[in-house]
C-alpha positions in Angstrom: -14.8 -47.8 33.9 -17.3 -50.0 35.3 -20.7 -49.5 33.9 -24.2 -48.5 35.8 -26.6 -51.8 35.7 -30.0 -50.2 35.6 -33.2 -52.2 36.0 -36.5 -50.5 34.7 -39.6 -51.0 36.4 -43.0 -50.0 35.1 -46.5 -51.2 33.9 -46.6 -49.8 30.8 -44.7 -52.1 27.8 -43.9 -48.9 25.8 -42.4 -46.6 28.2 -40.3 -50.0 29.9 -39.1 -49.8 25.6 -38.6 -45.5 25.2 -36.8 -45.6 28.8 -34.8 -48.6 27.7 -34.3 -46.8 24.0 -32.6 -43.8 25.7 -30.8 -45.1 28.6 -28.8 -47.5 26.2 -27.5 -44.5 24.6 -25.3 -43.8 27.1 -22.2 -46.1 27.2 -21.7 -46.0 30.9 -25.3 -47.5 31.3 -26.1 -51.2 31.2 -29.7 -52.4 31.4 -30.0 -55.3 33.0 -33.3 -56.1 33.6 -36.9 -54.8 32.9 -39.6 -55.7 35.6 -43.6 -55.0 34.9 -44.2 -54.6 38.6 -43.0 -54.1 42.3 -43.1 -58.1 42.6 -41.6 -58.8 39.6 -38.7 -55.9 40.4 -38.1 -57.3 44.0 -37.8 -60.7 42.2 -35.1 -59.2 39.5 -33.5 -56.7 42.2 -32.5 -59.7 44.1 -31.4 -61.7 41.1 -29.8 -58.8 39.3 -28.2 -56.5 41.5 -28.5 -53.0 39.7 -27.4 -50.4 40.4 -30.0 -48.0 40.0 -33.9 -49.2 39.8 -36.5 -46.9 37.8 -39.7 -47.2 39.6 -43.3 -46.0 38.0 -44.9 -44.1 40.5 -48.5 -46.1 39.9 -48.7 -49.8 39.0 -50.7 -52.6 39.8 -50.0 -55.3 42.4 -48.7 -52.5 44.8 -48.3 -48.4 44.5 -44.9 -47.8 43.3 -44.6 -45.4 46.4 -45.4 -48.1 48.9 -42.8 -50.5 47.2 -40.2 -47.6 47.0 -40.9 -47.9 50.7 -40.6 -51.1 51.6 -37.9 -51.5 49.1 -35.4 -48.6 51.3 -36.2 -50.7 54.4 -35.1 -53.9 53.4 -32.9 -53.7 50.8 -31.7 -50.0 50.1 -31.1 -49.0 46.4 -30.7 -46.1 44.7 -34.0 -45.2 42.7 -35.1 -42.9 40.0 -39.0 -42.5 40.8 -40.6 -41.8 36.8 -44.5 -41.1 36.7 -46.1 -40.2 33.4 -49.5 -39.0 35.4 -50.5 -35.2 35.1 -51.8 -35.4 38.5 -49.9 -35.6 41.8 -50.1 -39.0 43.3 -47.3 -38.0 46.2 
């Protein structure tokens, strides 16, 4: 069985590390990339061709909702949307 290629996108260097951490546990998931921001994950997307993209909700350079956005209009993906705020952003 082919495996999923997974590119993680977020801001902060330790959650990019505990999302990689746990993901690679599962034999069916491949993580291809890691991207600090929606430039840099455009960039990779592009480059990479995951799968599945894990976007932070909130990141510099541009909201990850307005990349998520853009993103389904040019280039649709399927994406896990991860947000470690205790406020809603949406």
């Amino acid at each position: 069985m082919r495996k999923i290629k997974v590119l993680i996108t977020d801001d902060s260097l330790l959650f990019r590390n505990i999302l990689k951490q746990e993901l690679s546990k599962d034999s069916l998931i491949e993580i291809v990339g890691m991207a600090v921001d929606p430039i840099d994950a455009q960039e990779k997307i592009d480059q990479l061709k995951p799968d599945i993209v894990t976007l932070d909700g909130e990141m510099p350079k541009m909201n990850g909702i307005t990349f998520l956005k853009k993103l389904m209009k040019e280039s649709p993906i399927k994406v896990v949307l991860v947000s470690s705020l205790n406020i809603s952003v949406f």
